[in-house]
C-alpha positions as CSV (number, residue, x, y, z in Angstrom):
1,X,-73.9,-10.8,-124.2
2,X,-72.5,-10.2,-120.8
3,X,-70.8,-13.0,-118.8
4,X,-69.9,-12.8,-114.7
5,X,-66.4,-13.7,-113.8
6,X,-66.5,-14.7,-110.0
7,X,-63.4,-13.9,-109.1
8,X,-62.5,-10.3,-111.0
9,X,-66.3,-9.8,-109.3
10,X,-67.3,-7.7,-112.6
11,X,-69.5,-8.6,-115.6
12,X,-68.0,-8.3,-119.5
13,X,-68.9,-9.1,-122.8
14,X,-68.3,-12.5,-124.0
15,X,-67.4,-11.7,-127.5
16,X,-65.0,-8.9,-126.6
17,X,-62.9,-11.6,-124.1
18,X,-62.6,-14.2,-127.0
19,X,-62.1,-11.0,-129.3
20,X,-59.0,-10.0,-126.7
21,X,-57.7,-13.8,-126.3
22,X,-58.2,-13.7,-130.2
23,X,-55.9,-10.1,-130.5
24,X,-52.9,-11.6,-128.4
25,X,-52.9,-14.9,-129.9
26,X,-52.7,-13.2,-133.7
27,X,-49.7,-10.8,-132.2
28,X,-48.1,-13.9,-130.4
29,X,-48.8,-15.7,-134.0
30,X,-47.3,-12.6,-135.7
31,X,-44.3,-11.7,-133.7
32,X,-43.2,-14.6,-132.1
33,X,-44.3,-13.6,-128.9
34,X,-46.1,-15.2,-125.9
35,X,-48.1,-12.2,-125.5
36,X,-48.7,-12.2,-121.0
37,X,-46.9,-8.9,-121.5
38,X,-49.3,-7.2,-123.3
39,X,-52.3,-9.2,-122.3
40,X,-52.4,-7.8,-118.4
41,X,-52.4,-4.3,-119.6
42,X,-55.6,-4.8,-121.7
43,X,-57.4,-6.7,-119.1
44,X,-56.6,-4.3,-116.7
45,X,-57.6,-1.4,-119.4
46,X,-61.4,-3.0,-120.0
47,X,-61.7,-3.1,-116.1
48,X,-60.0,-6.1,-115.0
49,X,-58.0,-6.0,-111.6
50,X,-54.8,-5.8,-111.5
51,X,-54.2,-8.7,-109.2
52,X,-56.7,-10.7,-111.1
53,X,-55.1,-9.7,-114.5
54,X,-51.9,-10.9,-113.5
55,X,-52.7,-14.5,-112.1
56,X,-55.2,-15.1,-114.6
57,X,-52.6,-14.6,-117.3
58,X,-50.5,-17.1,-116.1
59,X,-53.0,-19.4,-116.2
60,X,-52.8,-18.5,-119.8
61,X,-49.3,-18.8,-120.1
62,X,-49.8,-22.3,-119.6
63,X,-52.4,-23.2,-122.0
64,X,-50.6,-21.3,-124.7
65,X,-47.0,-22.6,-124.0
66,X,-47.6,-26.4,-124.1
67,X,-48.8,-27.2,-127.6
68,X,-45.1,-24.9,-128.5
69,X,-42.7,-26.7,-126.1
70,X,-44.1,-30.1,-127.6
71,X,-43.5,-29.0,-131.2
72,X,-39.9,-28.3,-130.3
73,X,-39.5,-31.7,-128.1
74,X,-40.2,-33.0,-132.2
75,X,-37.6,-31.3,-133.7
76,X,-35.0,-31.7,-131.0
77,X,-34.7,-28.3,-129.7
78,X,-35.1,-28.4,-126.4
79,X,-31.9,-28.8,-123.7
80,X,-33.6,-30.5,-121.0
81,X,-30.9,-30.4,-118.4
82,X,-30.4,-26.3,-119.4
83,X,-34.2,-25.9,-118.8
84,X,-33.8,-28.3,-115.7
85,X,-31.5,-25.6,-113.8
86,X,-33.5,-22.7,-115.2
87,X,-36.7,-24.4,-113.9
88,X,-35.3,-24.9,-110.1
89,X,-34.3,-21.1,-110.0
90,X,-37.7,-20.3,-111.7
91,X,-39.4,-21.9,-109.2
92,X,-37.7,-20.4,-106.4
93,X,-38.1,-17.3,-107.7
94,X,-42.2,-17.6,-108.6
95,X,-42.6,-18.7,-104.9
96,X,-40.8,-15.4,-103.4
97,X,-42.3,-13.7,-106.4
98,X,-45.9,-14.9,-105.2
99,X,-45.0,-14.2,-101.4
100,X,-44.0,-10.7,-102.1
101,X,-47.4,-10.5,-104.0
102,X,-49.2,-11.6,-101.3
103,X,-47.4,-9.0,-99.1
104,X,-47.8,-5.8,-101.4
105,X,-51.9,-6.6,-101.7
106,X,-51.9,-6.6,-97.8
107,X,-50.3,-3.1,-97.9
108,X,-52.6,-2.1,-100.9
109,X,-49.7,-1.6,-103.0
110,X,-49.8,-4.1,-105.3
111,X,-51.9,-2.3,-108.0
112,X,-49.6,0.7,-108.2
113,X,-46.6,-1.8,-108.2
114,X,-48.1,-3.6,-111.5
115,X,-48.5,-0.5,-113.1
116,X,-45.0,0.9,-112.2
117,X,-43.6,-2.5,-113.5
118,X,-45.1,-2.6,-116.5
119,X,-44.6,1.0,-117.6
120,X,-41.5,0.5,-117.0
121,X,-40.6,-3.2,-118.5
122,X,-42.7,-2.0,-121.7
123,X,-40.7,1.4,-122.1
124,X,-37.4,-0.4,-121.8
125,X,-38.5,-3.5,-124.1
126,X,-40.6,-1.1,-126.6
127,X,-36.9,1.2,-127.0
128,X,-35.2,-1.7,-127.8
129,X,-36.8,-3.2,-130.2
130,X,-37.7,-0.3,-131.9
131,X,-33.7,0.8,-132.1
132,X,-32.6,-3.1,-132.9
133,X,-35.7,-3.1,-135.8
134,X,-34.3,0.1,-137.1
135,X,-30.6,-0.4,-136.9
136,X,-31.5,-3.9,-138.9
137,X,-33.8,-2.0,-141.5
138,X,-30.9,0.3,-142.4
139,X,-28.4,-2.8,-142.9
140,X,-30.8,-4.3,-145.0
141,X,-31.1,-1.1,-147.2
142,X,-27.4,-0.6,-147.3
143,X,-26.7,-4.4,-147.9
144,X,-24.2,-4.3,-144.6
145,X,-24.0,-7.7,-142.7
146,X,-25.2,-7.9,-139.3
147,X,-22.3,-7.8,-136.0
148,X,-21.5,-11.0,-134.9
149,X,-22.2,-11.7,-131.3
150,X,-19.1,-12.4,-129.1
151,X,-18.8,-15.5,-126.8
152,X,-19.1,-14.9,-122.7
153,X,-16.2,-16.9,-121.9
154,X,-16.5,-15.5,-118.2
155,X,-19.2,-17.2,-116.9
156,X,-16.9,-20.0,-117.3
157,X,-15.0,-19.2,-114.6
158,X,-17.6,-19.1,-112.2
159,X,-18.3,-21.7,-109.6
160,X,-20.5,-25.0,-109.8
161,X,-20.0,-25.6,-113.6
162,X,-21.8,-27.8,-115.5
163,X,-21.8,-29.3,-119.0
164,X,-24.7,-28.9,-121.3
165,X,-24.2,-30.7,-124.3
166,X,-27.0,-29.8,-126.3
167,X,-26.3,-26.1,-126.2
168,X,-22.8,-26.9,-126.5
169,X,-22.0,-25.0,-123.3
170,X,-19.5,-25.7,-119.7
171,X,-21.0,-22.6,-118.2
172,X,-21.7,-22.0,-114.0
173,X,-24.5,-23.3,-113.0
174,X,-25.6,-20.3,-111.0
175,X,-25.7,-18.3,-114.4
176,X,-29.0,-20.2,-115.0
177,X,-30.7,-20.5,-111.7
178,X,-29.9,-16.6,-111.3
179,X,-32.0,-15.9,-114.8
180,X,-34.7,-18.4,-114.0
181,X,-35.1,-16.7,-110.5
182,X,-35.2,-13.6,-112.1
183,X,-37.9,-14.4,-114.5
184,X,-39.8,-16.6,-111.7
185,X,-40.1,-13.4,-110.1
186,X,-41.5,-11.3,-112.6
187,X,-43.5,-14.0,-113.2
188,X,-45.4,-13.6,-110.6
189,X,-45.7,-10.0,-109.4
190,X,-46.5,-9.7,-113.7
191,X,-48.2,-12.4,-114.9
192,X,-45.9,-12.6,-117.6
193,X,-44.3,-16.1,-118.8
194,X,-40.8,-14.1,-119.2
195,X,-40.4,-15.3,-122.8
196,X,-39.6,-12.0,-124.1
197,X,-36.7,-11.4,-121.7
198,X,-35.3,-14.8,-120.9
199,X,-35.2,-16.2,-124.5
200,X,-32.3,-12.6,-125.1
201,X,-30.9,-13.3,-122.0
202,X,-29.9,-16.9,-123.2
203,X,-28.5,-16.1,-126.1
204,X,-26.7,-13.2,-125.0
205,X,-25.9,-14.4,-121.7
206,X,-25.3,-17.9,-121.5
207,X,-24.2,-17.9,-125.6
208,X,-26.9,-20.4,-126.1
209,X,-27.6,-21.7,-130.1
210,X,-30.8,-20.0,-130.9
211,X,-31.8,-23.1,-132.4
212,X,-32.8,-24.5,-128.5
213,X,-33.5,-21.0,-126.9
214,X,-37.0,-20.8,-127.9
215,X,-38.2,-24.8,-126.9
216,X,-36.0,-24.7,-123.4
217,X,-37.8,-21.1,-122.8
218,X,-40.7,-22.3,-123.3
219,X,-40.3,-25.9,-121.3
220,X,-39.3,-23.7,-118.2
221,X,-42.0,-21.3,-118.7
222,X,-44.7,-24.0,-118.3
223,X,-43.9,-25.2,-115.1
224,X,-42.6,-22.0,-113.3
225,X,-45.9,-20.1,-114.9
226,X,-48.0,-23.7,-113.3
227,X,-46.3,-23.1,-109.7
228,X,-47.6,-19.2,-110.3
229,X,-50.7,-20.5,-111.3
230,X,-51.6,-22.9,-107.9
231,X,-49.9,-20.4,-105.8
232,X,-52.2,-17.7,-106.4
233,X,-55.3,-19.4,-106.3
234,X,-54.2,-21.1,-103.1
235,X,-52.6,-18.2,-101.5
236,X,-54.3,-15.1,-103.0
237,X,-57.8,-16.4,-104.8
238,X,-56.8,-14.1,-107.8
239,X,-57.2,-16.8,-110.7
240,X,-60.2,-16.2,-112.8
241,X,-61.3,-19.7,-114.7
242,X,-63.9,-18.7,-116.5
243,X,-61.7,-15.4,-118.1
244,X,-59.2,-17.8,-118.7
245,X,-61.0,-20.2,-121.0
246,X,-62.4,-17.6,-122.3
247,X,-58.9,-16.0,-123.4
248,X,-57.6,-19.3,-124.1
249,X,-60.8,-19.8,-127.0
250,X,-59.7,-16.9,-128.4
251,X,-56.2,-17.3,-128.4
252,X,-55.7,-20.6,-130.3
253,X,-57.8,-19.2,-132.7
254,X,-55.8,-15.4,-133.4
255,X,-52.5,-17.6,-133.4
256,X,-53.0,-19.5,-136.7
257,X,-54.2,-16.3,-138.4
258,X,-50.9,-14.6,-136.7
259,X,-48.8,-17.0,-138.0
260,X,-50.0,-17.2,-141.7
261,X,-49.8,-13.0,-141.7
262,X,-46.2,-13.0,-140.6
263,X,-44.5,-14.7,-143.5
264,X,-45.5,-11.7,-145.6
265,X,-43.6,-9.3,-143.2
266,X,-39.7,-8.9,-142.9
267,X,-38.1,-9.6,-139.5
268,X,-37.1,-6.1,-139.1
269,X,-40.7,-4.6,-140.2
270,X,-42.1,-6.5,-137.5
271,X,-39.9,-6.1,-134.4
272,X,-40.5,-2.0,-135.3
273,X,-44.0,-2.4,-135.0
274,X,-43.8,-4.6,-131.7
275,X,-41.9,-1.9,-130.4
276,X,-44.5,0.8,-131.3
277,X,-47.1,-1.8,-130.3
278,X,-45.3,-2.0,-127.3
279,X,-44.7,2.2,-126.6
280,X,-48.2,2.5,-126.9
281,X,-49.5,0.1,-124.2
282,X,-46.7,1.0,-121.6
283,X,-47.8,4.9,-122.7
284,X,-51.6,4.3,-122.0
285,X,-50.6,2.8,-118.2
286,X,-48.2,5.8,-117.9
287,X,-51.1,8.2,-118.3
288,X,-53.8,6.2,-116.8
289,X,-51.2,6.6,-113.7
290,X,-50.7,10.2,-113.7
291,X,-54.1,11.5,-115.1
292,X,-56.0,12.2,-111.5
293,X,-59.3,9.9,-111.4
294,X,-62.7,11.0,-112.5
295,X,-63.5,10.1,-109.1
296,X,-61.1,10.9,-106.1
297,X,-63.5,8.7,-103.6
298,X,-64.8,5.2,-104.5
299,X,-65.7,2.3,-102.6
300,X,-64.1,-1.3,-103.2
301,X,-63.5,-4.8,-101.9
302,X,-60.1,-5.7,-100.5
């Protein structure tokens, strides 16, 4: 049951897009996760390209962030005015992020850069998590409390500070718009929403309560992974519609089974197998990299 998808230019099977949508959605479900970071790799692995991969997936971003943000917006955990200064240096950053895209697919880099990125954003993120999911299995075993986390009381001395009083913070301002230009940028050379690494930056960083970390994430996310969104269909006509709904179907539906199957799993069980999850993926585009191609000449459309 093949399906064309005008912009990627290839033909797939239906069921095994909504089968991939479905897959990330149960991991975001299971681990907490938005998923963008391990949802380009696959697309690119079943034959996806790279450019497409990436703005597609923040098309995805989008769809998959809102019905989150709002459920937070209910409970009261989202610092608007945090997410407000994250947002303006998020969309700064996507709009560089975007140009420099643009730039590197005129050189015919921008493939090898998404690769490189990825290999090496997964290794560093898949290390990590592995160690912190060990280090926490091993206190768990031995009954030994977990290190409490120490204030950055220097970011209060930097210029332009501002009050946020729902993260109980008087922090610079350019603390924020630094991280959210950051994450705007990886954004779009990635296709990633940035979850994974601004939602640890804030509460290591800025010392925000991880009780709003996760809602004024994901309230920044939407909009900086919406300017992504227009700006590469406007500037670089990468974003695929039809492989978006299509990911999007199968998405909603792999979250609710996701989240059902990760109350029977402890915390630190879980972020191991992220990690290894994680290794693996960033592995596979490691040797998909170095392994010479099948065929050294091919023809293809710029």
């Amino acid at each position: 049951m093949q399906i064309y998808l005008p912009i990627a230019e290839i033909s797939l099977n239906v069921l095994l897009l909504l089968g991939l949508g479905g897959l990330i959605g149960f991991l975001a479900g299971l681990f907490g996760v938005g998923g963008g970071f391990l949802m380009t790799p696959l697309l690119i692995f079943i034959g996806v390209p790279p450019a497409v991969a990436v703005a597609t997936q923040a098309n995805h971003v989008v769809a998959s962030s809102v019905s989150g943000v709002l459920a937070h917006f209910k409970r009261g955990n989202v610092d608007v005015r945090m997410g407000l200064v994250l947002l303006a240096g998020g969309f700064l950053g996507s709009t560089v992020g975007v140009a420099l895209f643009s730039l590197l697919r005129g050189l015919g880099q921008i493939d090898l850069v998404i690769s490189l990125s990825y290999v090496l954003l997964l290794g560093i993120i898949g290390i990590l998590l592995f160690l912190e999911g060990g280090r926490a299995l091993v206190r768990r075993r031995r009954k030994v409390a977990a290190p409490s986390r120490k204030g950055h009381a220097w970011a209060a001395g930097w210029p332009l500070r501002m009050r946020f009083p729902k993260s109980r913070l008087y922090i610079s301002a350019l603390l924020p718009l630094s991280l959210g230009f950051g994450v705007g940028v990886l954004s779009a050379i990635m296709g990633v929403g940035g979850g994974f690494i601004l939602v640890p930056l804030m509460i290591y960083i800025l010392g925000m309560p991880t009780t709003v970390v996760i809602g004024t994430s994901l309230f920044q996310i939407i909009f900086v992974s919406a300017n992504v969104t227009f700006l590469q269909a406007t500037q670089n006509q990468t974003v695929d519609l039809v492989l978006a709904l299509l990911l999007v179907l199968g998405g909603v539906v792999g979250a609710q089974f996701g989240g059902r199957f990760s109350a029977r799993l402890p915390a630190d069980s879980l972020r191991i197998m992220l990690g290894l999850l994680i290794l693996t993926v960033g592995g596979k585009l490691l040797f998909d990299l170095v392994t010479p191609p099948v065929d050294i000449y091919s023809l293809g459309v710029s």
